[in-house]
PDB file of N, CA, C and O in Angstrom:
ATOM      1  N   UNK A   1     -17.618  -2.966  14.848  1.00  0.00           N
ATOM      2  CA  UNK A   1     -16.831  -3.803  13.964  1.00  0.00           C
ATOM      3  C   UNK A   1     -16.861  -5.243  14.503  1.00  0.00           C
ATOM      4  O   UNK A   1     -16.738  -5.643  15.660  1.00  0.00           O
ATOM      5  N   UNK A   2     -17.049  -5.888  13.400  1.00  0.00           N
ATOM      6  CA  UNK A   2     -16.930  -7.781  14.206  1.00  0.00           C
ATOM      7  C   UNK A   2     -15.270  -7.598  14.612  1.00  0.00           C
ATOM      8  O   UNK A   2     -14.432  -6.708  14.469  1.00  0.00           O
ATOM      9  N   UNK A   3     -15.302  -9.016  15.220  1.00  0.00           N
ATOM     10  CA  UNK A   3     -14.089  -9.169  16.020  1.00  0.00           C
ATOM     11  C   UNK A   3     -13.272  -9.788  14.755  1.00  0.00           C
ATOM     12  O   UNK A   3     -12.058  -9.720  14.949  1.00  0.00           O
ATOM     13  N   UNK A   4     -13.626 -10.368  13.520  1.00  0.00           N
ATOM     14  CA  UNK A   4     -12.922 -10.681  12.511  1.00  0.00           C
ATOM     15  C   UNK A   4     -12.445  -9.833  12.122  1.00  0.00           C
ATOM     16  O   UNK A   4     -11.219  -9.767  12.034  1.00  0.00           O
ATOM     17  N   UNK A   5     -13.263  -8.866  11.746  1.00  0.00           N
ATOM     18  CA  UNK A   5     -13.103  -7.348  10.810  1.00  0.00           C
ATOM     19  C   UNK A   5     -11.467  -6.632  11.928  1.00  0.00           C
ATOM     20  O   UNK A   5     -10.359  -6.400  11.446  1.00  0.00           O
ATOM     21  N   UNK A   6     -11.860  -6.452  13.390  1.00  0.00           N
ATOM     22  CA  UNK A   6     -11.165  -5.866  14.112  1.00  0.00           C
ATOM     23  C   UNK A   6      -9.337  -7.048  14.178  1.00  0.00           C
ATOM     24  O   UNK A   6      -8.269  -6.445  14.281  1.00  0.00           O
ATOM     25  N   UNK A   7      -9.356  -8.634  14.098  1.00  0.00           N
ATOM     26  CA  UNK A   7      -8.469  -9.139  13.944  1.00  0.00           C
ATOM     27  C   UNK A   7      -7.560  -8.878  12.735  1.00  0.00           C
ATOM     28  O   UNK A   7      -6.330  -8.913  12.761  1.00  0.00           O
ATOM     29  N   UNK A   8      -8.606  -8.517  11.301  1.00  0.00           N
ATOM     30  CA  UNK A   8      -8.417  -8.442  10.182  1.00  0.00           C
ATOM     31  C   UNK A   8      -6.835  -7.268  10.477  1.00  0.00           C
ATOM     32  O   UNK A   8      -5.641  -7.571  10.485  1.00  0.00           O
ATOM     33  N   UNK A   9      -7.554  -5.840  10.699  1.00  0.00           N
ATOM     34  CA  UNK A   9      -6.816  -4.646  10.720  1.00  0.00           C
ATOM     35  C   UNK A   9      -5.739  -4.677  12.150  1.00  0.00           C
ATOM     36  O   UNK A   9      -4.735  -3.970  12.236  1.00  0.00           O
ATOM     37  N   UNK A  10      -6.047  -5.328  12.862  1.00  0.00           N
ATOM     38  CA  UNK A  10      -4.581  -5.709  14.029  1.00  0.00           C
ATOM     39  C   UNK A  10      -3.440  -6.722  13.593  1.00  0.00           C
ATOM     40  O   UNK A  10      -2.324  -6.780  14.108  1.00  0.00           O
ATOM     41  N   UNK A  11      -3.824  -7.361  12.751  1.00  0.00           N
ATOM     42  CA  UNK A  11      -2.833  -8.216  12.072  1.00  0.00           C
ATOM     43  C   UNK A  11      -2.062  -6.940  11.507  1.00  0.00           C
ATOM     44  O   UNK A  11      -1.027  -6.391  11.884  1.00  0.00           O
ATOM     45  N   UNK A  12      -2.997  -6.654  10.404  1.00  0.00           N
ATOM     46  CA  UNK A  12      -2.384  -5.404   9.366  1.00  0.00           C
ATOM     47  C   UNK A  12      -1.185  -4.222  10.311  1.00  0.00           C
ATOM     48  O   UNK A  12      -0.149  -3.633  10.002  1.00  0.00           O
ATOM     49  N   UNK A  13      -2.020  -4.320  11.538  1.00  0.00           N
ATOM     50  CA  UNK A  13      -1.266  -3.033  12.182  1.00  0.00           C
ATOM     51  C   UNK A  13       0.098  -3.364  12.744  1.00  0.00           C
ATOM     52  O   UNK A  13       1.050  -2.592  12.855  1.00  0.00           O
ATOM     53  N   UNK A  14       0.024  -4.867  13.140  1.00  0.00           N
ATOM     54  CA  UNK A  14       1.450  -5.201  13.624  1.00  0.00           C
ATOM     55  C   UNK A  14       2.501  -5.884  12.204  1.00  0.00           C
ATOM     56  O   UNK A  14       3.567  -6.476  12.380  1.00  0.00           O
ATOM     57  N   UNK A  15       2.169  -5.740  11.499  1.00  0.00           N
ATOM     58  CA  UNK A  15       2.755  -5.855  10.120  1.00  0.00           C
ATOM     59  C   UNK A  15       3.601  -4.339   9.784  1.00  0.00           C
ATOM     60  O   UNK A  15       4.786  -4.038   9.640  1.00  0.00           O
ATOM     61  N   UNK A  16       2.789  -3.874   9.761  1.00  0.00           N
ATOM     62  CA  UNK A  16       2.900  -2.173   9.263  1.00  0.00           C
ATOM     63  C   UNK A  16       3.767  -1.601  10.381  1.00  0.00           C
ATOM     64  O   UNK A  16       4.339  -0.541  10.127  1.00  0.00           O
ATOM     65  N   UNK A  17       3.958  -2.193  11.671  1.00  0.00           N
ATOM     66  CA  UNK A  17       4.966  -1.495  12.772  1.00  0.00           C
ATOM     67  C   UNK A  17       6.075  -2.686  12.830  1.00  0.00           C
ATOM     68  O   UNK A  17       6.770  -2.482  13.826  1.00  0.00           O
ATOM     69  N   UNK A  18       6.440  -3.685  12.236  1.00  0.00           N
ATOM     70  CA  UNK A  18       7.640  -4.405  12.230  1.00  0.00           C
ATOM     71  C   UNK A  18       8.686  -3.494  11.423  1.00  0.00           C
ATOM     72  O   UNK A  18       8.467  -2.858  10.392  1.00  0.00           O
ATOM     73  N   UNK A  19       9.729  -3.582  12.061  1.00  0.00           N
ATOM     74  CA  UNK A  19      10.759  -2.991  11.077  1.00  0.00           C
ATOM     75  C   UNK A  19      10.857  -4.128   9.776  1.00  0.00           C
ATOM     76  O   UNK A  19      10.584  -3.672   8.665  1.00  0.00           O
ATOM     77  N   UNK A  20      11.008  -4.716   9.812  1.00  0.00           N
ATOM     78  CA  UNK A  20      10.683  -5.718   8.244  1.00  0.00           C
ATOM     79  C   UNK A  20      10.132  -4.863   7.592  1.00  0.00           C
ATOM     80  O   UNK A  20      10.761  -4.033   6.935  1.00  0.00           O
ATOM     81  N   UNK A  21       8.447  -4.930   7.679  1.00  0.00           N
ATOM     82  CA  UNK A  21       7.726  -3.790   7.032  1.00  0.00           C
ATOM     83  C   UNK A  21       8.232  -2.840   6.358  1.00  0.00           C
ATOM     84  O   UNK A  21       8.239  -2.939   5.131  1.00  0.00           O
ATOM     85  N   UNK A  22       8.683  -1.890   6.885  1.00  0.00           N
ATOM     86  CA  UNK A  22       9.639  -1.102   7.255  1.00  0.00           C
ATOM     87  C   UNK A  22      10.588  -0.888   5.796  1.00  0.00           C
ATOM     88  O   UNK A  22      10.733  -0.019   4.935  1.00  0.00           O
ATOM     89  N   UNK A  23      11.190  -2.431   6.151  1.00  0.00           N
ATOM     90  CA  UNK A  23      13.100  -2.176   5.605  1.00  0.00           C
ATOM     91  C   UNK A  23      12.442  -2.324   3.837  1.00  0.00           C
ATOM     92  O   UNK A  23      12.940  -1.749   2.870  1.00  0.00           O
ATOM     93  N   UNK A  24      11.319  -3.174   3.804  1.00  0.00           N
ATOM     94  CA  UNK A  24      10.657  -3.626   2.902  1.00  0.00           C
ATOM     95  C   UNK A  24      10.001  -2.502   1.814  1.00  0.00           C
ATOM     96  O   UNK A  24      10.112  -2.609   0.593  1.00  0.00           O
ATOM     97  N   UNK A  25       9.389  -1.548   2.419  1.00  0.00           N
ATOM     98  CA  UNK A  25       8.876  -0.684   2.087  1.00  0.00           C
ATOM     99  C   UNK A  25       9.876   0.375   1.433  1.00  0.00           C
ATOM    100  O   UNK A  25       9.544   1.063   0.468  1.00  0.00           O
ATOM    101  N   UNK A  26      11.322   0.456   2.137  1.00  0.00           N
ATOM    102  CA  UNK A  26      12.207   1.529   1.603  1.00  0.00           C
ATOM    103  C   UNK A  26      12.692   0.799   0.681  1.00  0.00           C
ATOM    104  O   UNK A  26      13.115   1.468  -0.262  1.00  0.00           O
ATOM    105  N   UNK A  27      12.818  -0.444   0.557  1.00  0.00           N
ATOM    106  CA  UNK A  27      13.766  -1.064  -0.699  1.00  0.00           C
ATOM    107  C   UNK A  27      12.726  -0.992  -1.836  1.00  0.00           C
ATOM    108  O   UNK A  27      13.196  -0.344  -2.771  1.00  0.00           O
ATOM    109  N   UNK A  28      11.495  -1.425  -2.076  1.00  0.00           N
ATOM    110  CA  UNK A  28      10.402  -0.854  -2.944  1.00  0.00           C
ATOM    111  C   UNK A  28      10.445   0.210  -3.747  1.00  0.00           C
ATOM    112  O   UNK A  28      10.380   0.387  -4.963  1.00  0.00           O
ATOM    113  N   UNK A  29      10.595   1.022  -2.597  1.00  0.00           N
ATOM    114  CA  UNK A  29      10.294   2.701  -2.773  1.00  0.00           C
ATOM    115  C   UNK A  29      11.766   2.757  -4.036  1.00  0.00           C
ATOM    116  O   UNK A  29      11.800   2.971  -5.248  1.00  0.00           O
ATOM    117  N   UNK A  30      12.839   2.445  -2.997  1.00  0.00           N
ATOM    118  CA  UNK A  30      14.130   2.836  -3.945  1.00  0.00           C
ATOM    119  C   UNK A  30      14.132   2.149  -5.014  1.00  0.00           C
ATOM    120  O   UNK A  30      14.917   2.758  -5.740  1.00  0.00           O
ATOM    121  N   UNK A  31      13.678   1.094  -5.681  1.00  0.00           N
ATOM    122  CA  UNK A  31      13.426  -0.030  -6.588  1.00  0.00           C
ATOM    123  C   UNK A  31      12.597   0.707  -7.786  1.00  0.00           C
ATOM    124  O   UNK A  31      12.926   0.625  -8.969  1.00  0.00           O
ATOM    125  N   UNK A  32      11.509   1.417  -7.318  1.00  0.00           N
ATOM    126  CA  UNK A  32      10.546   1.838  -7.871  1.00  0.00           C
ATOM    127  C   UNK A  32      10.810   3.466  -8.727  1.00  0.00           C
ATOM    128  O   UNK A  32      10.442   3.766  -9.863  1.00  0.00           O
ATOM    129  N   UNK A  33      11.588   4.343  -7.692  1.00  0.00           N
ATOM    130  CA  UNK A  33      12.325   5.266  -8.002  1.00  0.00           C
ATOM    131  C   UNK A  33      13.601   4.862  -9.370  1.00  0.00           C
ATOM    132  O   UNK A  33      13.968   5.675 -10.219  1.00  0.00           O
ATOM    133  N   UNK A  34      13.940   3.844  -9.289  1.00  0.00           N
ATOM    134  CA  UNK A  34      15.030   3.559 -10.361  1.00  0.00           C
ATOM    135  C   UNK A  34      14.607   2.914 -11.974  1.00  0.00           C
ATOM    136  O   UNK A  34      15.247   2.843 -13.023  1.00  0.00           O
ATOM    137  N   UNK A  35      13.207   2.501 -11.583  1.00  0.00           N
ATOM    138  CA  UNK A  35      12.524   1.782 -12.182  1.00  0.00           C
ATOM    139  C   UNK A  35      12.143   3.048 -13.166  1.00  0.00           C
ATOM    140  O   UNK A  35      12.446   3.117 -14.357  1.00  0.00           O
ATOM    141  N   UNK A  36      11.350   4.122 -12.344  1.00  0.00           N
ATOM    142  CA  UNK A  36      10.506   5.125 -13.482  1.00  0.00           C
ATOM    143  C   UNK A  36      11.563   5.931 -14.143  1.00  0.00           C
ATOM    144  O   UNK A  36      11.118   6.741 -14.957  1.00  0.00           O
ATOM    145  N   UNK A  37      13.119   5.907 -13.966  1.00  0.00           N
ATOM    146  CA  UNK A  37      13.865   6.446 -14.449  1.00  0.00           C
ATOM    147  C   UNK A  37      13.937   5.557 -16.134  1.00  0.00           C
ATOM    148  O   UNK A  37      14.376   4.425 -16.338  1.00  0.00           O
ATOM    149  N   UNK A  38      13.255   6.685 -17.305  1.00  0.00           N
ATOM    150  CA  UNK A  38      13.004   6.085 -18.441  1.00  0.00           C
ATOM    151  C   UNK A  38      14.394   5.904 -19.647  1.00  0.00           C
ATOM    152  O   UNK A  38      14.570   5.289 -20.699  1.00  0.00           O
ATOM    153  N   UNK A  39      15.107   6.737 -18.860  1.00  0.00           N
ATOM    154  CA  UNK A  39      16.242   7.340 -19.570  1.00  0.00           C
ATOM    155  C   UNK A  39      17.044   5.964 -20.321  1.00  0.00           C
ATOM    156  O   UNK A  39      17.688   6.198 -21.344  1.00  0.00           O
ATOM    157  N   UNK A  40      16.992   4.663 -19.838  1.00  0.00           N
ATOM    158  CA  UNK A  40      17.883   3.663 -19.947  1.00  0.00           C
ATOM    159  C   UNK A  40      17.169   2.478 -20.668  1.00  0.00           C
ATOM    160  O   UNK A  40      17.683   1.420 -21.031  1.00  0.00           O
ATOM    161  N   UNK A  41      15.074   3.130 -20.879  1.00  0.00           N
ATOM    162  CA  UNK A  41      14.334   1.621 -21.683  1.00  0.00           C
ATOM    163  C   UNK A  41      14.572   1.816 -22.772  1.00  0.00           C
ATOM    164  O   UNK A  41      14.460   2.935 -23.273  1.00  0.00           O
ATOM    165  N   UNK A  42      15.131   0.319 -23.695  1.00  0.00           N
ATOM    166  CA  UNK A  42      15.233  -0.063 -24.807  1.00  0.00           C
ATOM    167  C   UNK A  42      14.324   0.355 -26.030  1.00  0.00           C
ATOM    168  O   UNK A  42      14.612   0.786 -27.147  1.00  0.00           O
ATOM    169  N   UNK A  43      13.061   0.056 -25.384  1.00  0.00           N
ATOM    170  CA  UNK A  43      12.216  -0.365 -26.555  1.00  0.00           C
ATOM    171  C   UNK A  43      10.315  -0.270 -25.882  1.00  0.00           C
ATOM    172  O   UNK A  43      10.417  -0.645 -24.714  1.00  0.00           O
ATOM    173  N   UNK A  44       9.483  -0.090 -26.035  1.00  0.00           N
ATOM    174  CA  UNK A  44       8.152   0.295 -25.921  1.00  0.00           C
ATOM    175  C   UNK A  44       7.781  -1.044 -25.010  1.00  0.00           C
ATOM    176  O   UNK A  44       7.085  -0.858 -24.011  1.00  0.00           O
ATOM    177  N   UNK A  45       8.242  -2.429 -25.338  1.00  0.00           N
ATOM    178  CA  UNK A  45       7.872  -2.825 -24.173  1.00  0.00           C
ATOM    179  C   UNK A  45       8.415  -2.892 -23.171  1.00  0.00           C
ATOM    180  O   UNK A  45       7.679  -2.984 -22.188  1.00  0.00           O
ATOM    181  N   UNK A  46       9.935  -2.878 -22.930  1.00  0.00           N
ATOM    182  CA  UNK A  46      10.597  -2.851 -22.025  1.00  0.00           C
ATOM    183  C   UNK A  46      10.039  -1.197 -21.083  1.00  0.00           C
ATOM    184  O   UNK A  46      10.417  -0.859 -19.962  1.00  0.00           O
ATOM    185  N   UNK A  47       9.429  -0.720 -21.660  1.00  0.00           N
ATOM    186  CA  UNK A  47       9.050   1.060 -21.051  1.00  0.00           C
ATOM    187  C   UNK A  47       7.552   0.290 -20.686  1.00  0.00           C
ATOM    188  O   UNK A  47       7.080   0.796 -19.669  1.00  0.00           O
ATOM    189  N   UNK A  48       6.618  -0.882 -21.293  1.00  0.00           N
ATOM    190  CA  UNK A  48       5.456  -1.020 -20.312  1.00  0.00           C
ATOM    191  C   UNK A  48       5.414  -2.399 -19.403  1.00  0.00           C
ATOM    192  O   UNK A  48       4.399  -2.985 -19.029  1.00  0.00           O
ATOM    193  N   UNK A  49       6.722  -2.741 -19.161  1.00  0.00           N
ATOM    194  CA  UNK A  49       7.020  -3.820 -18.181  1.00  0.00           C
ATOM    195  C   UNK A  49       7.249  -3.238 -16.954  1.00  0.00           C
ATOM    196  O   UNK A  49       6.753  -3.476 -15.853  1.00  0.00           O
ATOM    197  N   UNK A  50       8.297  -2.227 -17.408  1.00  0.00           N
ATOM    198  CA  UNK A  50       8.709  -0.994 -16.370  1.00  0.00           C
ATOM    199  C   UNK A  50       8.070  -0.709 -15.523  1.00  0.00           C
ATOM    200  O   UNK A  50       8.169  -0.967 -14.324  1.00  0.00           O
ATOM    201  N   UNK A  51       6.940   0.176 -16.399  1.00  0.00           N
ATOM    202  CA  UNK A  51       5.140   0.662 -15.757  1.00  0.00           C
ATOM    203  C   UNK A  51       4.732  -0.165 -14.627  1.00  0.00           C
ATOM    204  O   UNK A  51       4.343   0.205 -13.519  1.00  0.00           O
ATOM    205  N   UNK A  52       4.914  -1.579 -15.178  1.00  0.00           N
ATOM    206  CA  UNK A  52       3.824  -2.859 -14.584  1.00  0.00           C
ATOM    207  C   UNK A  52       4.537  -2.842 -13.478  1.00  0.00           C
ATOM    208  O   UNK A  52       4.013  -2.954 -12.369  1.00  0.00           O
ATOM    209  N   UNK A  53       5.807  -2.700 -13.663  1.00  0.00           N
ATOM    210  CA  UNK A  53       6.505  -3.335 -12.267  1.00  0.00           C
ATOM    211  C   UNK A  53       6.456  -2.153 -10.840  1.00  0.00           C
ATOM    212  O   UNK A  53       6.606  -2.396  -9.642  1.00  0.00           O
ATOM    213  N   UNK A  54       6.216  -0.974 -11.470  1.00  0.00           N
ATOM    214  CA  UNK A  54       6.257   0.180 -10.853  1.00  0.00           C
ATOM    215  C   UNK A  54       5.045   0.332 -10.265  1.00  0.00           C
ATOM    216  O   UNK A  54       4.911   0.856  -9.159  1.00  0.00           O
ATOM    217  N   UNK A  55       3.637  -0.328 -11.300  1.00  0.00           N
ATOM    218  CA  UNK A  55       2.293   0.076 -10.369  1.00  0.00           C
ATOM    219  C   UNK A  55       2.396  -0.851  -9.431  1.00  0.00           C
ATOM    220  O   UNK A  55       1.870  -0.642  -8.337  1.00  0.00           O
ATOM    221  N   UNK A  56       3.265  -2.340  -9.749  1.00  0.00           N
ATOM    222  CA  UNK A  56       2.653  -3.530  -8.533  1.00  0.00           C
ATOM    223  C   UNK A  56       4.127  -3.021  -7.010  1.00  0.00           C
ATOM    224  O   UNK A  56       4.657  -3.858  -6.279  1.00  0.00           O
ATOM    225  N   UNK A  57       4.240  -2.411  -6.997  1.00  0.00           N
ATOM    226  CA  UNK A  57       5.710  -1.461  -6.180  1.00  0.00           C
ATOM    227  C   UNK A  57       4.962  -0.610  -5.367  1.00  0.00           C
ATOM    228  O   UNK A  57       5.140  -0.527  -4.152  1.00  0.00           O
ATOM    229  N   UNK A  58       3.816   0.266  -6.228  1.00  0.00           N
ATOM    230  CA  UNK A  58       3.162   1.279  -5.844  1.00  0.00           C
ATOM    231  C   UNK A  58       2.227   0.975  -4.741  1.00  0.00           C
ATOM    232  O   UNK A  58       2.276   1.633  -3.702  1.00  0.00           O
ATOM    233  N   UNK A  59       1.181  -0.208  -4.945  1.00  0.00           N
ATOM    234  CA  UNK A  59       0.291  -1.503  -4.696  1.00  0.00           C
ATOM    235  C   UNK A  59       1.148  -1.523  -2.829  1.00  0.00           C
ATOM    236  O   UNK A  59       0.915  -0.875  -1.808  1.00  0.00           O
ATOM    237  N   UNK A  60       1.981  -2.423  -3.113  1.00  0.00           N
ATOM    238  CA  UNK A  60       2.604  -2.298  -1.788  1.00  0.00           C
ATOM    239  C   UNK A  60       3.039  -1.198  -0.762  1.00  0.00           C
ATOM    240  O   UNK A  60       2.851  -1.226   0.454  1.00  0.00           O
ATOM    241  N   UNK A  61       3.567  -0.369  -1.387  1.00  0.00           N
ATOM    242  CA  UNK A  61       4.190   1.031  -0.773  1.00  0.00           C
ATOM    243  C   UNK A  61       3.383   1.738   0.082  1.00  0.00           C
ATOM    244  O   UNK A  61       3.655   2.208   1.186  1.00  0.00           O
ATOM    245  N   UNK A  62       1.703   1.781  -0.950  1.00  0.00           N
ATOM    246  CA  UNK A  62       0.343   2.325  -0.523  1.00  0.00           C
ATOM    247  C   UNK A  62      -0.336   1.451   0.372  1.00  0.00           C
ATOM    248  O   UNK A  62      -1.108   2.062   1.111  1.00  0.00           O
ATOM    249  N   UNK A  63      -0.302   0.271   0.539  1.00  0.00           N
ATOM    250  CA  UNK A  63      -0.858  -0.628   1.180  1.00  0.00           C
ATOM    251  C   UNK A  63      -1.213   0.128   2.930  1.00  0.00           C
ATOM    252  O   UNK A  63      -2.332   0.447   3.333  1.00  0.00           O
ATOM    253  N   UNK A  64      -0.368   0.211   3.429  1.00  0.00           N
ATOM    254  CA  UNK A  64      -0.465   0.863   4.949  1.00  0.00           C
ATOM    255  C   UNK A  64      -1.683   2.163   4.704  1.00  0.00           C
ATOM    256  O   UNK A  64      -2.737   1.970   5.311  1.00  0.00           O
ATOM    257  N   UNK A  65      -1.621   3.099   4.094  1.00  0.00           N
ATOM    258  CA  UNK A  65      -2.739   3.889   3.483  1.00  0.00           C
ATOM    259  C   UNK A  65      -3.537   3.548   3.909  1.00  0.00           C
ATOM    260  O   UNK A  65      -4.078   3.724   5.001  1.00  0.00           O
ATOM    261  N   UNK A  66      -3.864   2.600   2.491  1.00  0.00           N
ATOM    262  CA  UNK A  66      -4.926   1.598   1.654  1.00  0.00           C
ATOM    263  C   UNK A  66      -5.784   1.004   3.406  1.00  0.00           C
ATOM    264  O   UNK A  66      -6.981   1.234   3.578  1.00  0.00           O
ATOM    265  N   UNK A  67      -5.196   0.496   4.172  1.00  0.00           N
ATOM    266  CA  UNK A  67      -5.538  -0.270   5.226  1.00  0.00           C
ATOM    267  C   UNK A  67      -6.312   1.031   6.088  1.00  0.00           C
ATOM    268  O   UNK A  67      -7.508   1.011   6.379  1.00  0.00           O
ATOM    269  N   UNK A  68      -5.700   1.757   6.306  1.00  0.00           N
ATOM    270  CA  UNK A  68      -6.277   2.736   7.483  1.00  0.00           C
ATOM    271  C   UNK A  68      -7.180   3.296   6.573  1.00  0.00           C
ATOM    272  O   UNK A  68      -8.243   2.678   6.614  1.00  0.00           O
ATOM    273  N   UNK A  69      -7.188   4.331   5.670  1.00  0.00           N
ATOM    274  CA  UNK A  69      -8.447   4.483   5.069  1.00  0.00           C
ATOM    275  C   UNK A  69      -9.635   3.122   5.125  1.00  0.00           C
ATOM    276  O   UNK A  69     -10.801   3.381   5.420  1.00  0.00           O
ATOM    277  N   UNK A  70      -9.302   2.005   4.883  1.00  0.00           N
ATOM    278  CA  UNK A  70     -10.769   1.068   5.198  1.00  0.00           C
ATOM    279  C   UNK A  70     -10.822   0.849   6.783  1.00  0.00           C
ATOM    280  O   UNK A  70     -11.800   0.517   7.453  1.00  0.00           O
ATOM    281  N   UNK A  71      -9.740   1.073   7.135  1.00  0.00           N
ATOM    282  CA  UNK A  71      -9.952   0.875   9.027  1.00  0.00           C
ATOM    283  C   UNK A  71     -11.024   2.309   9.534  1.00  0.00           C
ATOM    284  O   UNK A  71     -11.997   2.264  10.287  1.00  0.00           O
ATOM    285  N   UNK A  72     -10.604   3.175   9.025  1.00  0.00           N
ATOM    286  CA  UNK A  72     -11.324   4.600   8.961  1.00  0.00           C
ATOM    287  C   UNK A  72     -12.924   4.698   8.786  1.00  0.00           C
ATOM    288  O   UNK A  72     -13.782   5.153   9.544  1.00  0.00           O
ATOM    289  N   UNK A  73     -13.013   4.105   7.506  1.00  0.00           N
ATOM    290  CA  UNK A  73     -14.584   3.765   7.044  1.00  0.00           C
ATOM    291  C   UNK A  73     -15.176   2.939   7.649  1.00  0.00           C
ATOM    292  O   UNK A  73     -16.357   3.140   7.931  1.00  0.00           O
ATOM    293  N   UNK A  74     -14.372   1.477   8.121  1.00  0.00           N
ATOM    294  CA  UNK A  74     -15.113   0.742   8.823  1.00  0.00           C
ATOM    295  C   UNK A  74     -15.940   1.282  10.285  1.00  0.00           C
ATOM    296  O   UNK A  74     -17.089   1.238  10.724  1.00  0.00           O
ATOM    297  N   UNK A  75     -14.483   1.858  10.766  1.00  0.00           N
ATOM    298  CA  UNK A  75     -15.265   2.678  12.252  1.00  0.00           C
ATOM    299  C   UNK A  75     -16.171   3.920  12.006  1.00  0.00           C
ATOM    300  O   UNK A  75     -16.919   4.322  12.897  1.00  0.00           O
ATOM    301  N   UNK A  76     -16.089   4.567  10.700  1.00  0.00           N
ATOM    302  CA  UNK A  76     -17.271   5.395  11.057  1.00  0.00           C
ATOM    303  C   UNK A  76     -18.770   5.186  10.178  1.00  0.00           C
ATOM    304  O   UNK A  76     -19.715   5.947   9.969  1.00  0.00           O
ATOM    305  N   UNK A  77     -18.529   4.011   9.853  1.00  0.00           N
ATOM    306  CA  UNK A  77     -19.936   2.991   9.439  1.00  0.00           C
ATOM    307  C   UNK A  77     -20.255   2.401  10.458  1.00  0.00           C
ATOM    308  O   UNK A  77     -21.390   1.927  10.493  1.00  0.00           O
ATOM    309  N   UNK A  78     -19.306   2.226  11.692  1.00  0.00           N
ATOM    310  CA  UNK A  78     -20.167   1.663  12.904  1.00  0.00           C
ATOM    311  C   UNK A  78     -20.468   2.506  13.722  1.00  0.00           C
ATOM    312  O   UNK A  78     -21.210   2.112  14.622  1.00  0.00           O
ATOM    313  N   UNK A  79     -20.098   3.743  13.746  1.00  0.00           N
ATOM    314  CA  UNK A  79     -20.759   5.010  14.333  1.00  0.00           C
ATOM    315  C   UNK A  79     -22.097   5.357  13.887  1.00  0.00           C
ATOM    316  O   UNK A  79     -22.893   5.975  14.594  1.00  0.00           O
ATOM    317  N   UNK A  80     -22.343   4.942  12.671  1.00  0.00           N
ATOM    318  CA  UNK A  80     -23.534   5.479  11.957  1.00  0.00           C
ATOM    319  C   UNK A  80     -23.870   7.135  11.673  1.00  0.00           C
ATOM    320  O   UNK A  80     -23.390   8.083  12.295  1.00  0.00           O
ATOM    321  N   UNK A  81     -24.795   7.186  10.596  1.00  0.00           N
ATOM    322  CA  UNK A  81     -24.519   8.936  10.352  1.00  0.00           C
ATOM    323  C   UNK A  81     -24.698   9.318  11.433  1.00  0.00           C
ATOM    324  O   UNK A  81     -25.139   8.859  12.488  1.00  0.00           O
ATOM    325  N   UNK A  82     -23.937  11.092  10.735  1.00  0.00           N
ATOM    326  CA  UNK A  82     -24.210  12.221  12.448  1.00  0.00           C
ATOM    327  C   UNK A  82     -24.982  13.518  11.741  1.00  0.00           C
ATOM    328  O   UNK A  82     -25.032  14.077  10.646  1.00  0.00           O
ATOM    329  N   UNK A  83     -25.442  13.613  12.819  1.00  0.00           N
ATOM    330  CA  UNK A  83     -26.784  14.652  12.385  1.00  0.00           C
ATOM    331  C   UNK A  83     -25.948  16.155  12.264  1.00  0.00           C
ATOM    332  O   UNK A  83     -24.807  16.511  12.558  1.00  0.00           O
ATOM    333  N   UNK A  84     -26.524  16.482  11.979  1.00  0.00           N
ATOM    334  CA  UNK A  84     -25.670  17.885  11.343  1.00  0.00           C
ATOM    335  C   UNK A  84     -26.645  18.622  11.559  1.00  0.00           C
ATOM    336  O   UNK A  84     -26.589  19.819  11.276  1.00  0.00           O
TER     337      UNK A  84
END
């Protein structure tokens, strides 16, 4: 991995272990949970604003994932295939 690529995902990693992160991620989560509750939308768009606000909620929540899966691929693209 270049040393950019490797700065890239150590930034990410001390992000992802701040409690900020953290406090950030549960208020989302609970935000997002109240959000898909449909029981209370008005009207068809107010039900696809909802949606919008819930996938860009989701976007973040997944992000830590999102990061290690490409931290994952990156290191075993620099391993190169394995013979089987």
């Amino acid at each position: 991995m270049t040393t950019e690529l490797e700065t890239y995902f150590s930034n990410y990693n001390e992000l992802f272990n701040s409690e900020g992160f953290k406090q950030l991620i549960q208020e989302l989560s609970t935000n997002a949970q109240q959000l898909a509750d449909i029981q209370s939308v008005k009207d068809v768009e107010d039900l696809f604003y909802r949606k919008g606000q819930v996938a860009a909620f989701a976007t973040i929540i997944n992000l830590q994932g999102t990061i290690e899966a490409a931290r994952d691929q990156a290191e075993a693209e620099e391993e190169g295939p394995v013979d089987v």
